[in-house]
Every structure is written in C-alpha cells, then in structure tokens.
TORBAFI-62461 format. One record per residue (C-alpha): residue number from 1; residue in one letter; x, y negated, z negated. Coordinates in steps of 0.001 Angstrom, whole numbers, m for minus. Each point is the difference from the previous one (the first is absolute). Example, Ala and Ser with C-alpha at 12.3 -4.5 7.8 and 13.67 -1.06 7.14 Angstrom:
2
+-----+------+---------+---------+---------+
!  nr ! rest !       x !       y !       z !
+-----+------+---------+---------+---------+
!   1 !    a !   12300 !    4500 !   m7800 !
!   2 !    s !    1370 !   m3440 !     660 !
+-----+------+---------+---------+---------+
# end
This chain:
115
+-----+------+---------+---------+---------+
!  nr ! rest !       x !       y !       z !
+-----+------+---------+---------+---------+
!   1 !    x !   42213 !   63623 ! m100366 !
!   2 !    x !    1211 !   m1630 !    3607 !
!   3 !    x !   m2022 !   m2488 !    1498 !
!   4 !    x !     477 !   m1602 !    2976 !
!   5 !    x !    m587 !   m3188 !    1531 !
!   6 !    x !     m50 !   m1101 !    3684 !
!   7 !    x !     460 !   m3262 !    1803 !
!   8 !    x !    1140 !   m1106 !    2997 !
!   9 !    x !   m3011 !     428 !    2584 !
!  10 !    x !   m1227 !   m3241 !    1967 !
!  11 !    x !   m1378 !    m634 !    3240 !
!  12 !    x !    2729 !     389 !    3091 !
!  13 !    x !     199 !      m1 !    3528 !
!  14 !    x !     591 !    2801 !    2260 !
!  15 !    x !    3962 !     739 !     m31 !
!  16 !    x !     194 !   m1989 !   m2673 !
!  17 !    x !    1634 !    1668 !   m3207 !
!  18 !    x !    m885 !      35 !   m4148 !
!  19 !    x !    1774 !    1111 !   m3047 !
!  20 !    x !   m1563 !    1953 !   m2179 !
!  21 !    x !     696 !     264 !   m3572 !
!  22 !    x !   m1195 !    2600 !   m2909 !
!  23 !    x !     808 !    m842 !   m3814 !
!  24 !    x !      11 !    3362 !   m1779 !
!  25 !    x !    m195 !    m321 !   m4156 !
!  26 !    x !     837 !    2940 !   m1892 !
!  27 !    x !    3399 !    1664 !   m1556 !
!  28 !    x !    m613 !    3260 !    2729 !
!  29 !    x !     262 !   m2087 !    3403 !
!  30 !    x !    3699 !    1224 !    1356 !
!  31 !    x !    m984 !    3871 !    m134 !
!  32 !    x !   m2834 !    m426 !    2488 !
!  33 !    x !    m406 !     167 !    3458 !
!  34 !    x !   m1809 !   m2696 !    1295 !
!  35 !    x !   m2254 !    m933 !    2798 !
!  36 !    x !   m1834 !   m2450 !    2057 !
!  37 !    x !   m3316 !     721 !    1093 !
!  38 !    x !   m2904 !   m1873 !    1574 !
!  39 !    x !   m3220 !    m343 !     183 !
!  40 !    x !   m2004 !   m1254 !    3239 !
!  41 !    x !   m3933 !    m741 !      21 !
!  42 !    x !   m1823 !    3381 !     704 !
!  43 !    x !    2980 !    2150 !    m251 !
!  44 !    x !    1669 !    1715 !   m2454 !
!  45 !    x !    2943 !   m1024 !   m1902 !
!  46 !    x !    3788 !    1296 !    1515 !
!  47 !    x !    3347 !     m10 !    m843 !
!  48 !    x !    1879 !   m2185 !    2090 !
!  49 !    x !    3542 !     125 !   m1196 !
!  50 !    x !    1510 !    1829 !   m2802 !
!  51 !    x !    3925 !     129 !   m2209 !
!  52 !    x !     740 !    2781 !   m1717 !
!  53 !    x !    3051 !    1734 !   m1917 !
!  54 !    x !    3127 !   m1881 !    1119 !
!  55 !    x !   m1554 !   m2664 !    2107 !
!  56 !    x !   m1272 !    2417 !    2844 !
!  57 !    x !   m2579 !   m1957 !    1814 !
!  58 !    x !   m2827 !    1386 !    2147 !
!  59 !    x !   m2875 !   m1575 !    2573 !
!  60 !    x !   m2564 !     249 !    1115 !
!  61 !    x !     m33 !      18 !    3964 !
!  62 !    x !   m2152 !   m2818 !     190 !
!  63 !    x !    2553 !   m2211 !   m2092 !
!  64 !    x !    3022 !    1909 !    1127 !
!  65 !    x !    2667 !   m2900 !    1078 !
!  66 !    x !   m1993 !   m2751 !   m1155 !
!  67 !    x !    m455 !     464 !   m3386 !
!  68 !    x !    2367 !     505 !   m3132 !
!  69 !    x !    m229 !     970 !   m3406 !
!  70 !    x !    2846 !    m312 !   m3118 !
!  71 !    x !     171 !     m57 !   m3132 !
!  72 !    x !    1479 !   m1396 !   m3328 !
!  73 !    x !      43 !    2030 !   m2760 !
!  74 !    x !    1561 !   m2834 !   m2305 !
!  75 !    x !   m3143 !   m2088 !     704 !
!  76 !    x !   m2097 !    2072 !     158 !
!  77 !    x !   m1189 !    m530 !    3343 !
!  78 !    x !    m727 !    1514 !    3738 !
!  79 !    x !    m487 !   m2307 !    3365 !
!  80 !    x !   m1105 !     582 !    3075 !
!  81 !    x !    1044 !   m2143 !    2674 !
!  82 !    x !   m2137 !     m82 !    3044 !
!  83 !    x !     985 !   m1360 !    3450 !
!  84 !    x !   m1488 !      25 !    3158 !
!  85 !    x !   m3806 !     m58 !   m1577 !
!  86 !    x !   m2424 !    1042 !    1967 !
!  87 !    x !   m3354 !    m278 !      30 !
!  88 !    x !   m1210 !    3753 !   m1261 !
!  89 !    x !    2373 !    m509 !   m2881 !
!  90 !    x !   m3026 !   m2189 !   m1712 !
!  91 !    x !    m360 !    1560 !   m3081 !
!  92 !    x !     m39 !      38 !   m3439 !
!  93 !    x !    3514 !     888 !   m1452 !
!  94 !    x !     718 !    2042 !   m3387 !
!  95 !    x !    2964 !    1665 !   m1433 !
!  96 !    x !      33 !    3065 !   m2667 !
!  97 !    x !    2380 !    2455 !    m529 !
!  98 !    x !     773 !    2506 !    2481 !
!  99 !    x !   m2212 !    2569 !     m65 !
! 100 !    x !   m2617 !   m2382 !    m472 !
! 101 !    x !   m1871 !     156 !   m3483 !
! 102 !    x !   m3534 !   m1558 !    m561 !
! 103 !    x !     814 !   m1654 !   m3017 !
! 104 !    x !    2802 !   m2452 !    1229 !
! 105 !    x !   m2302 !   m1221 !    2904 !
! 106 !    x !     170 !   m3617 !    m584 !
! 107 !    x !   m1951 !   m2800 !    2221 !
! 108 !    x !    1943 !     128 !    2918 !
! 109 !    x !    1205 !   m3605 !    1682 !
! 110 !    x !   m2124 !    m679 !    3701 !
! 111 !    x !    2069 !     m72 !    3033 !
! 112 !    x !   m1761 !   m1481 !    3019 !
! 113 !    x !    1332 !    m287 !    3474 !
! 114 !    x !   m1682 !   m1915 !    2574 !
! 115 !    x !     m60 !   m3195 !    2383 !
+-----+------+---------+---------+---------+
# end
C-alpha cells in the first residue's frame, strides 16, 4: 500500500517562495502519475500541478510560471517548488497519485501567504 507524507508548508510573504516535499512509501511509487493538489477554506480541493509518463509536467493556469513540480523515483519522492506566492495560493497542500485516489489522501502540509 503507498502512503504519503507531506511537509514543507509554513507561513510566507507575498512573492516569497516554499519547497514542498511529499515522502511516498510503498514498492509501486515509480509507475504512477502524480499530482499536487490543494485545498483552500470553503472550496474544493484542485490539482495544481501534475508529472506524468516521462516527466511531462502540466499546470494549472493559476500556478503556470511560478510553480514547479519533479520527481524522484529513487526516493521516492515528488516536490513542488513555489515562487512568487501570492496571497490566494493559501491553502492546504496534498499530493496523491495522478488521477487522484481517496485512499492516499494524506494530511496535507498548510501553506499561508500573507503580510
């Protein structure tokens, strides 16, 4: 069974930047897709950036340019590296495999920008 684990999330400033990191147990990781989505208060969750096949990458518009997601299959881990934060990316971050399946929601890690 995969699990995985986020961390990374803090409080920042506007244009400020974060890494975000997502430890993935399990022997199955490298065949997945995977994605990050978020969460923010009173809306629903969304996938933000996802890697798939060979390393293709895809955004979403809101993120496209500031945002970046790899991989590394040998540890078993995905990051997301945010830059130029802004204040509507508040939310509550989460990566699962892409498509997105319910069990492998883990806690998420809380990104905050403001001043």
């Amino acid at each position: 069974q995969v699990q995985f684990v986020e961390a990374g999330g803090g409080l920042v400033q506007p244009g400020g930047s974060l890494r975000l990191s997502c430890a993935a147990s399990g022997s199955i990781f490298s065949i997945y897709g995977m994605g990050w989505y978020r969460q923010a208060p009173g809306k629903q969750r969304e996938l933000v950036a996802r890697i798939i096949g060979s390393g293709r990458t895809n955004y979403a518009d809101s993120v496209k340019g500031r945002f970046t997601i790899s991989r590394d299959n040998a540890q078993k881990a995905v990051y997301l590296q945010m830059n130029n934060l802004k204040p509507e990316d508040t939310a509550v971050y989460y990566c699962n495999v892409y498509p997105s399946l319910s069990i492998y929601w883990g806690q998420g890690t809380q990104v905050t920008v403001s001043s």
